[in-house]
C-alpha positions as CSV (number, residue, x, y, z in Angstrom):
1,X,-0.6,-12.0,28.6
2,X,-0.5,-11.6,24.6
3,X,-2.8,-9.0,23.3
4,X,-5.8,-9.7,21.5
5,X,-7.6,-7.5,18.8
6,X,-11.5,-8.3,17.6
7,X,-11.7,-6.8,14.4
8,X,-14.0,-5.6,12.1
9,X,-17.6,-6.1,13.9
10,X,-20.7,-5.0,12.6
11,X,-21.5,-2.6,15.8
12,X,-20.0,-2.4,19.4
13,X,-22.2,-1.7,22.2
14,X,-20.2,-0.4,24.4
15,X,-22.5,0.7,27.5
16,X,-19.7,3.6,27.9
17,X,-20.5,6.8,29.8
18,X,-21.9,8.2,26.5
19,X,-23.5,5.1,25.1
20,X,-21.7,4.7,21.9
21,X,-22.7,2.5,19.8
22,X,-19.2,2.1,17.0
23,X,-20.0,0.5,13.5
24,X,-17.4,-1.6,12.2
25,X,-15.1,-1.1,14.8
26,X,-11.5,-3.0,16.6
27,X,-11.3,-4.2,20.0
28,X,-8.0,-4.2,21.6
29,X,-7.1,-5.9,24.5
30,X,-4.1,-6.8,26.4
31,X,-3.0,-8.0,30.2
32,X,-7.2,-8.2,31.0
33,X,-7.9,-4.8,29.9
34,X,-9.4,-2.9,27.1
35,X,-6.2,-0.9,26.1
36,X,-7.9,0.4,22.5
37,X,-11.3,1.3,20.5
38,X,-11.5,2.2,17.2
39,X,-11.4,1.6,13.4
40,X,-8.2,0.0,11.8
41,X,-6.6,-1.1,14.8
42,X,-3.5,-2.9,14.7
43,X,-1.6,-5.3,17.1
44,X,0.7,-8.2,17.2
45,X,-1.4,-10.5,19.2
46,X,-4.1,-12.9,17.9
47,X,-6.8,-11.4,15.6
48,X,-10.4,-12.5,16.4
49,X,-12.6,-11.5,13.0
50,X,-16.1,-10.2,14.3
51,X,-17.7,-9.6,10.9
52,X,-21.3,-10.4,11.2
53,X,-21.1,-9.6,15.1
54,X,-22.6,-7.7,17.7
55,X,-20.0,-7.1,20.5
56,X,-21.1,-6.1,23.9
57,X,-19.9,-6.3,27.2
58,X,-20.4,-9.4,29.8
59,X,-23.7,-9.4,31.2
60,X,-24.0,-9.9,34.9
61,X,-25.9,-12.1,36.9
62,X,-26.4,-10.7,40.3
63,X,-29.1,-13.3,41.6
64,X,-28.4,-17.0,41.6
65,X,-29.1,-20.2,43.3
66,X,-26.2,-22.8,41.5
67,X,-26.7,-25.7,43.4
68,X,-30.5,-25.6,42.2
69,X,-29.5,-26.8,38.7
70,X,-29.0,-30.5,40.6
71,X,-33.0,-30.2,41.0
72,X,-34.4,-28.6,37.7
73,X,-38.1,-29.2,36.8
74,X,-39.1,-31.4,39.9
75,X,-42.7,-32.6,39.6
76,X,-44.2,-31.7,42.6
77,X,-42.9,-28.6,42.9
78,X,-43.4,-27.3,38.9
79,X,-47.1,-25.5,40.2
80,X,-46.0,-24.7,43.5
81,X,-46.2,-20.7,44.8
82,X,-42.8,-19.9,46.8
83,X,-43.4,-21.2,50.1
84,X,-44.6,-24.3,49.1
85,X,-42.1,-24.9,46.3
86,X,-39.4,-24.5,49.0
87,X,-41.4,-26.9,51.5
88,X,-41.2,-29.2,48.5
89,X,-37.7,-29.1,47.4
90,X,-36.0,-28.5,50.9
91,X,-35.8,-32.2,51.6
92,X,-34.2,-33.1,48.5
93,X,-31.6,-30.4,49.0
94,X,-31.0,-31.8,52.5
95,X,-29.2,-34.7,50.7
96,X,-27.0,-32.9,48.4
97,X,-23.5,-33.3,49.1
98,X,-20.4,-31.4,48.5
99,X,-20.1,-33.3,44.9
100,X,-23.7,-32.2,44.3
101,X,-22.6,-28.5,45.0
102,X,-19.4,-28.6,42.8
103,X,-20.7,-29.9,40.1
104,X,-24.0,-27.8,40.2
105,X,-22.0,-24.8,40.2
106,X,-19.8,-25.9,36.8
107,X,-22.7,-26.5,34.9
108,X,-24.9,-23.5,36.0
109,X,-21.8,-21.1,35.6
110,X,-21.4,-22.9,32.2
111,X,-24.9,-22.4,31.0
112,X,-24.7,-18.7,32.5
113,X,-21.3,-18.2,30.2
114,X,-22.9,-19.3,27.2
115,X,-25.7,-16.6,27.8
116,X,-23.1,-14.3,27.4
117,X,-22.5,-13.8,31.3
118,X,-18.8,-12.9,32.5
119,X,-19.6,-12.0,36.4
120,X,-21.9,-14.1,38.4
121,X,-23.1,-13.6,41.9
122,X,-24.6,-16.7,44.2
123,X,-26.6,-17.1,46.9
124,X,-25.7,-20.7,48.8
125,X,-28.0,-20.3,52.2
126,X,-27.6,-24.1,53.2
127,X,-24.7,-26.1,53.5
128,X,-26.0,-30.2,53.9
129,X,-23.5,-33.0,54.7
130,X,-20.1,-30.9,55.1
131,X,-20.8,-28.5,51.7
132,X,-18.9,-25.3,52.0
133,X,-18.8,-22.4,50.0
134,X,-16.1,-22.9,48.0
135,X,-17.0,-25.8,46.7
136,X,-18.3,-23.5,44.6
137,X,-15.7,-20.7,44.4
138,X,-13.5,-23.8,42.9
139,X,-15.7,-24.6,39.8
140,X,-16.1,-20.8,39.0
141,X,-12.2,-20.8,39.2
142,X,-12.0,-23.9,37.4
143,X,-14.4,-22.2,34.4
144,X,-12.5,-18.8,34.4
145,X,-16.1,-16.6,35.2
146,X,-15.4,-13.2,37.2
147,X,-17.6,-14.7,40.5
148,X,-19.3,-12.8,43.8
149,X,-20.2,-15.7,45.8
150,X,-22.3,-14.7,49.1
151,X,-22.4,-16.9,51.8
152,X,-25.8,-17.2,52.7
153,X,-27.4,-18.8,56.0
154,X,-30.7,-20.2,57.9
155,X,-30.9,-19.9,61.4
156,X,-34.8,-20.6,62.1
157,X,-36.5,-24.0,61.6
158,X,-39.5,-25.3,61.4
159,X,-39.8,-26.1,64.9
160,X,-38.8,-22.7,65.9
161,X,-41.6,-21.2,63.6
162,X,-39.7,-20.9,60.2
163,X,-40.5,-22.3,56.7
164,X,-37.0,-24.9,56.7
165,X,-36.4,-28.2,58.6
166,X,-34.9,-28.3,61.0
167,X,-32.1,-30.1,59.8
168,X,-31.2,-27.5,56.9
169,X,-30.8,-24.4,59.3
170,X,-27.0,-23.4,61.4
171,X,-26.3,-22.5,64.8
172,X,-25.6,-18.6,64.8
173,X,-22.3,-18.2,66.1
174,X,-21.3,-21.0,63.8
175,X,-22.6,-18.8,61.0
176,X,-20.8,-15.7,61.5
177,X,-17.7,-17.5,62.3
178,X,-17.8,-18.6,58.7
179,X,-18.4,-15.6,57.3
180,X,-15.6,-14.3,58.5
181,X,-13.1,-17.3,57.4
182,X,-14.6,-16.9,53.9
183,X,-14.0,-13.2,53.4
184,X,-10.8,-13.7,54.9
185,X,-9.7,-17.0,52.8
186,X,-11.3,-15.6,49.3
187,X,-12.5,-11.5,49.0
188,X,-10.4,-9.7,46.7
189,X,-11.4,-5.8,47.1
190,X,-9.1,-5.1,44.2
191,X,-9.8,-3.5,40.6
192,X,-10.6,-6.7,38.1
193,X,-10.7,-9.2,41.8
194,X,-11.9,-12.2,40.4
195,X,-13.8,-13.4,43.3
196,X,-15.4,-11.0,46.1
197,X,-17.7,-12.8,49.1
198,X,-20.6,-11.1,50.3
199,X,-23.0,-12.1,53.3
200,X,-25.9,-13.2,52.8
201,X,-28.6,-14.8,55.2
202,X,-31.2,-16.3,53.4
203,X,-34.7,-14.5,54.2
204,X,-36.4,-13.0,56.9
205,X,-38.1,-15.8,57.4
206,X,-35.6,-18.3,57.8
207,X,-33.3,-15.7,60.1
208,X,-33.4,-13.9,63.3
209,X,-33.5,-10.2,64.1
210,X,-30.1,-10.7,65.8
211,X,-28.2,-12.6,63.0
212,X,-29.5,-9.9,60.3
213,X,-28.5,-7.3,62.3
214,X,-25.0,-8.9,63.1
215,X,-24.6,-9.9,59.7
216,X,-25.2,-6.2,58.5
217,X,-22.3,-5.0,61.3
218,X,-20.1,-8.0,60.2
219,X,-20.3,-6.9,56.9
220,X,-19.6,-3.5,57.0
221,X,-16.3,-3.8,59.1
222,X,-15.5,-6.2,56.5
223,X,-15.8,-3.7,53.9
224,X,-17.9,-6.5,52.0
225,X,-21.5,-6.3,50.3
226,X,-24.8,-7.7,51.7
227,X,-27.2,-9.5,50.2
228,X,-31.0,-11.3,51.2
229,X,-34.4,-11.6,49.5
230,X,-37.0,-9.6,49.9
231,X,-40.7,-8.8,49.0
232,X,-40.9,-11.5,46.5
233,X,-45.0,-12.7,46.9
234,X,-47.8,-11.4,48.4
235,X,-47.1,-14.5,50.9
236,X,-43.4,-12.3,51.7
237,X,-45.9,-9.6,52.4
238,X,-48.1,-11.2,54.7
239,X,-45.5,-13.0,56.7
240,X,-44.0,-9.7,57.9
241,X,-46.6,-8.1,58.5
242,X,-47.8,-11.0,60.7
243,X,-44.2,-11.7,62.6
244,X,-42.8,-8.1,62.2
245,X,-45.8,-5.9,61.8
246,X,-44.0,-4.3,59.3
247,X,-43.6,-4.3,55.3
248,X,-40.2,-5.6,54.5
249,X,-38.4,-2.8,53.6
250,X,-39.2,-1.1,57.0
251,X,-37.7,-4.0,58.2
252,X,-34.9,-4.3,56.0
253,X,-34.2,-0.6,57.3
254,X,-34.8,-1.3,61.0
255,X,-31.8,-3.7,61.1
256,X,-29.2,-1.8,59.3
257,X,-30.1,-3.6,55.8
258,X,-30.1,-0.3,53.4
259,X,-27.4,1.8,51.5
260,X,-25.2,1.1,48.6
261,X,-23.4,-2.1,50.3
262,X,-26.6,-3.9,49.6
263,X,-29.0,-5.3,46.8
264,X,-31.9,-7.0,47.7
265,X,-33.5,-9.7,45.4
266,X,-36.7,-9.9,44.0
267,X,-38.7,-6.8,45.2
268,X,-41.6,-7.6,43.5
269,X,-44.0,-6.1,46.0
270,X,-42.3,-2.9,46.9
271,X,-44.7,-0.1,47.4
272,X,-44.1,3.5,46.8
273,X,-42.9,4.2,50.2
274,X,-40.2,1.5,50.0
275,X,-38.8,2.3,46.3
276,X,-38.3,5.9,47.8
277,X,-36.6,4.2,50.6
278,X,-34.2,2.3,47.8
279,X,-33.6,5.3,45.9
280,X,-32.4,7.8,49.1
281,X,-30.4,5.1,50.5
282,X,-28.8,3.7,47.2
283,X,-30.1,0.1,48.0
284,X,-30.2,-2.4,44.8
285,X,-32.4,-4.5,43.3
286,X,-31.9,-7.8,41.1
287,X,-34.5,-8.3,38.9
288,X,-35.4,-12.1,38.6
289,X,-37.7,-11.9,35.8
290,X,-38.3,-15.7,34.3
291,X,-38.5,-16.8,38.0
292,X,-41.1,-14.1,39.1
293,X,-43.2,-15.7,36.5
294,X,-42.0,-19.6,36.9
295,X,-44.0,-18.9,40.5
296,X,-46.7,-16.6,39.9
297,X,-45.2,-14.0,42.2
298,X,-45.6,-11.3,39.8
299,X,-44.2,-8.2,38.1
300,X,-41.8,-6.2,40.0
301,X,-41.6,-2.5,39.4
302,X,-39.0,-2.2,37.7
303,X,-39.9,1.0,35.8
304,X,-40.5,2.5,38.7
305,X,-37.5,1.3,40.2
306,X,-35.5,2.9,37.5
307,X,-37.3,6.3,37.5
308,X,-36.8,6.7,40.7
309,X,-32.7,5.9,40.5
310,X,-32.9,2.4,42.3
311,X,-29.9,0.8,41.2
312,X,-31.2,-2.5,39.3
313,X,-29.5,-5.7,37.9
314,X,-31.0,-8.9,36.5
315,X,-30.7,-12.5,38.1
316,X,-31.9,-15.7,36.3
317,X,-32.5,-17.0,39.9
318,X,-32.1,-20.8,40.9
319,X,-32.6,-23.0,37.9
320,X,-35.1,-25.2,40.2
321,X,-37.5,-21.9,39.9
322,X,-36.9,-20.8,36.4
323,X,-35.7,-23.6,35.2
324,X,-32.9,-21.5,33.3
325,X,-29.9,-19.9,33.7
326,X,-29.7,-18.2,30.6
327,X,-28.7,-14.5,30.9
328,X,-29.8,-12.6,27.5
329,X,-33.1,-14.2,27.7
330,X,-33.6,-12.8,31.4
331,X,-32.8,-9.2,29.6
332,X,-35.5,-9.8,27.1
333,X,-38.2,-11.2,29.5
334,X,-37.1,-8.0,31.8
335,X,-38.3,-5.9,28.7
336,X,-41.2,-7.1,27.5
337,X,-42.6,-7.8,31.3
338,X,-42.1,-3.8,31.8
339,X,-44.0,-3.5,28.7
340,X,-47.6,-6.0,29.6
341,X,-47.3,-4.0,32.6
342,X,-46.9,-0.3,31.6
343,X,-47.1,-0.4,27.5
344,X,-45.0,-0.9,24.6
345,X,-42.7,1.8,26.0
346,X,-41.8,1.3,28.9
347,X,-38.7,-0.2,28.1
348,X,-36.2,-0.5,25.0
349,X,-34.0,-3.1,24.3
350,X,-31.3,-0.8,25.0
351,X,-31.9,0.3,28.2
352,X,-32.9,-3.8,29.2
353,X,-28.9,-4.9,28.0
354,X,-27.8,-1.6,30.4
355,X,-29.3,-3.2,33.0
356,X,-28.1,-6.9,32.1
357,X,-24.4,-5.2,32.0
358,X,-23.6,-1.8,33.3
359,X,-26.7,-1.8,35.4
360,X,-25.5,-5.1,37.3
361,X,-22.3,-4.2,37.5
362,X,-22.6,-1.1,39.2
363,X,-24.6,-2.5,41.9
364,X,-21.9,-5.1,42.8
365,X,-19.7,-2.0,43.3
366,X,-18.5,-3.1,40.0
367,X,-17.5,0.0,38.1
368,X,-14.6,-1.8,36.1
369,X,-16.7,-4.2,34.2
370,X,-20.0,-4.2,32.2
371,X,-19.0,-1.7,30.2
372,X,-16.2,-1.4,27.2
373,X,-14.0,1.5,27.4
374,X,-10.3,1.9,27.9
375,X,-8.8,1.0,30.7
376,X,-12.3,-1.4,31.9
377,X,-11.9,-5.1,32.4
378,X,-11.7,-7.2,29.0
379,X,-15.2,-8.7,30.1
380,X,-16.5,-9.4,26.0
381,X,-19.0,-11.3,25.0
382,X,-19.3,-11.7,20.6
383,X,-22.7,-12.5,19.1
384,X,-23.5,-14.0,15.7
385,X,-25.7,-11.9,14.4
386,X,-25.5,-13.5,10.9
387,X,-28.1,-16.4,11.7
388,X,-31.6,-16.6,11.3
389,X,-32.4,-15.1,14.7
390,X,-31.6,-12.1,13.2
391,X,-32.2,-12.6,9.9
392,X,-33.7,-9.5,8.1
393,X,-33.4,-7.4,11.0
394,X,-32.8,-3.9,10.5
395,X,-31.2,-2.8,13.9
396,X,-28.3,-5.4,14.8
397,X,-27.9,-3.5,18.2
398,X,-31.5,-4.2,19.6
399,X,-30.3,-8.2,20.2
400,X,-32.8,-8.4,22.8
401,X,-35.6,-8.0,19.7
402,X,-33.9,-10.1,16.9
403,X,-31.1,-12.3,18.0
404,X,-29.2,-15.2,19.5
405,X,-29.5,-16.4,23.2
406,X,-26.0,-18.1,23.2
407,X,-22.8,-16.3,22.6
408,X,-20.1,-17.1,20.0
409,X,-17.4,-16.1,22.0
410,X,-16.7,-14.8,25.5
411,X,-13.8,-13.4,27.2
412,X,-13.2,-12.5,30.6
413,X,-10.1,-10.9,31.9
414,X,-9.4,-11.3,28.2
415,X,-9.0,-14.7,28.4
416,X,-11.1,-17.0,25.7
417,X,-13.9,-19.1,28.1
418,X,-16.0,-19.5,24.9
419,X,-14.9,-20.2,21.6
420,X,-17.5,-20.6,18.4
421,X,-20.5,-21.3,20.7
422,X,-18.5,-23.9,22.9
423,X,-16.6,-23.9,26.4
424,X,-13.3,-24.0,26.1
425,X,-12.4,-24.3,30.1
426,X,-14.2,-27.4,31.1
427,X,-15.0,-30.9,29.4
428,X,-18.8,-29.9,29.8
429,X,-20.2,-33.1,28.4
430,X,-18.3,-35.0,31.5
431,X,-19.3,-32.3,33.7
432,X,-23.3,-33.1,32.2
433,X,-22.9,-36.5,32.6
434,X,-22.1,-36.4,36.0
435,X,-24.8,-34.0,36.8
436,X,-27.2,-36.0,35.2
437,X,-26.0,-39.2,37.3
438,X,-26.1,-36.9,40.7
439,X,-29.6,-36.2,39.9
440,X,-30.6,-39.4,38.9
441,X,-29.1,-40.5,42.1
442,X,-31.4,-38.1,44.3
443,X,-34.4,-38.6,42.0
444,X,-34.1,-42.5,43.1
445,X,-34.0,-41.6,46.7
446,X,-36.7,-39.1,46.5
């Protein structure tokens, strides 16, 4: 691979273990990896000019839905709280077929690129009319995104006393086998992997006991990460108190689901008892901002989360409950949320695009990207600061206060996925059209 040198931008963030912050400072790159940082750099390769630029690292996205971008803004469910938004939208899903996956996932990775995101996790719990999960892992191959896919899983309808039909949920056995052929097929363990499979059943109230538990052993003789949601509502809350007679995390810890091999998301309702729990055991958070709102479930704790030394990344979510998948915008809601709840300094700019970068990355056991240093993965993202988002402002750096919510350019693994504001991996108007059709389609049938 050629080398590549960004010159000349106005600041570098790099999110490095000293938190520089270099003015008019080079990038240099080469084979997928930052090889040089400084002023007057010089190299062979291509030059990228990033005058009137804020360079930072990727941001990371460690809470996603993709196929949900197939259903965005769905009437009945727009007012919903969470368990009857799901009631609503479970039927629709039910008829979503591998086509509908695909092509979810290319435009939600897409519209997560041109947030600036380079690595993107997913949680795909339900698998309709023969989907798999690499219909999925194909289109973030296709795109070029870094991706941590989790294959996700119900086991309890409604008949058996859980919130999804009956139709949407697997047999078990057939689950774990699954598992197993997907971590086998696709997880990558290795510095700069660009695809790693976690497990991920969906809730506790749409698994069994048994399957989290056996999931959690699966898992860790895999050597891969775990992954669920937890604690999202104060309807979370009440449904395990009634079925387990426990607060989530007590049951999160009574089947093996603690310790640096997982990151729960949501956690909006976490008491003190269970964010000490998080922080002893290492266990992570993602942050889903924009959706905690979309549904009224409320603020999580994030500042708490952090003092304590909970590891904590951001997630946009599904883009039927945000109905976004932009990643910068998730960073800023993260900050000024911490701020209604706790005042206007709760939390800086700064320390909201560590968590949208480093912060995520690190929780995905990730230590070779969302940061910019020599030897890290070239995981870049380049943002115009010269427009009037950020006209007059007086601190390029604090792009979460005063500037652009799409990217110039993006690289990941050095490689060019977004040139001057546009993909450069995909025909993404042919890849809207088609979505649009494929919604139109289930909108007719609904």
């Amino acid at each position: 691979m050629s080398e590549i040198l960004i010159r000349n931008a106005d600041v570098i963030v790099t999110m490095d273990d000293s938190r520089r912050e270099l003015q008019a400072a080079d990038l240099r790159l080469k084979n997928g990896i930052i090889c040089e940082i400084g002023e007057g750099l010089q190299s062979d390769g291509a030059c990228i000019d990033a005058s009137g630029c804020v360079v930072t690292p990727g941001l990371v996205n460690t809470h996603h839905h993709l196929y949900q971008s197939m259903t965005r803004a769905v009437p009945a469910g727009q007012d919903a709280l969470l368990f009857g938004w799901l009631k609503t939208l479970y039927p629709i899903w039910a008829r979503m077929t591998p086509e509908h996956f695909h092509v979810s996932a290319q435009v939600g990775l897409a519209e997560l690129a041109l947030s600036g995101c380079t690595l993107s996790t997913d949680h795909l719990y339900l698998y309709p009319n023969g989907t798999r999960l690499e219909d999925t892992i194909h289109a973030a191959a296709e795109l070029g995104l870094r991706f941590h896919p989790t294959r996700g899983s119900m086991s309890i309808g409604e008949s058996a006393g859980g919130l999804p039909p009956d139709a949407l949920v697997e047999n078990e056995a057939s689950i774990l086998e699954d598992c197993i052929r997907l971590v086998d097929a696709f997880h990558d363990p290795s510095e700069g992997s660009m695809c790693r499979v976690g497990l991920a059943p969906c809730s506790p109230f749409s698994v069994t006991r048994d399957l989290m538990r056996e999931t959690a052993v699966l898992a860790r003789d895999k050597g891969v990460m775990m992954h669920t949601h937890l604690a999202e509502n104060d309807e979370d809350i009440a449904y395990s108190l009634e079925k387990f007679g426990c607060r989530p995390g007590q049951y999160a810890e009574s089947l093996g689901w603690v310790g640096r091999d997982v990151w729960h998301a949501h956690c909006v309702k976490l008491d003190a008892s269970e964010i000490a729990l998080f922080a002893q055991t290492g266990t992570g958070v993602a942050h889903c901002p924009c959706s905690n709102c979309r549904l009224g479930s409320g603020i999580a704790p994030v500042r708490a989360l952090r003092d304590a030394g909970v590891p904590v990344g951001l997630g946009v979510d599904g883009s039927a409950s945000n109905d976004a998948g932009n990643l910068v915008a998730e960073a800023r809601m993260a900050m000024l949320l911490q701020r209604v709840a706790n005042g206007a300094d709760a939390m800086s700019a700064r320390e909201a695009l560590e968590i949208a970068t480093r912060g995520g990355a690190d929780m995905l056991g990730r230590p070779d990207c969302g940061r910019l240093a020599v030897g890290k993965r070239a995981d870049i993202a380049i943002w115009d600061v010269s427009g009037i988002e950020a006209a007059g402002s007086w601190d390029q750096a604090a792009l979460l206060l005063a500037g652009p919510s799409t990217v110039r350019d993006l690289f990941v693994e050095g490689r060019q996925i977004v040139r001057d504001g546009q993909i450069t991996t995909l025909d993404l108007g042919a890849v809207i059209a088609r979505q649009n059709k494929l919604a139109q389609a289930l909108m007719d049938g609904a």
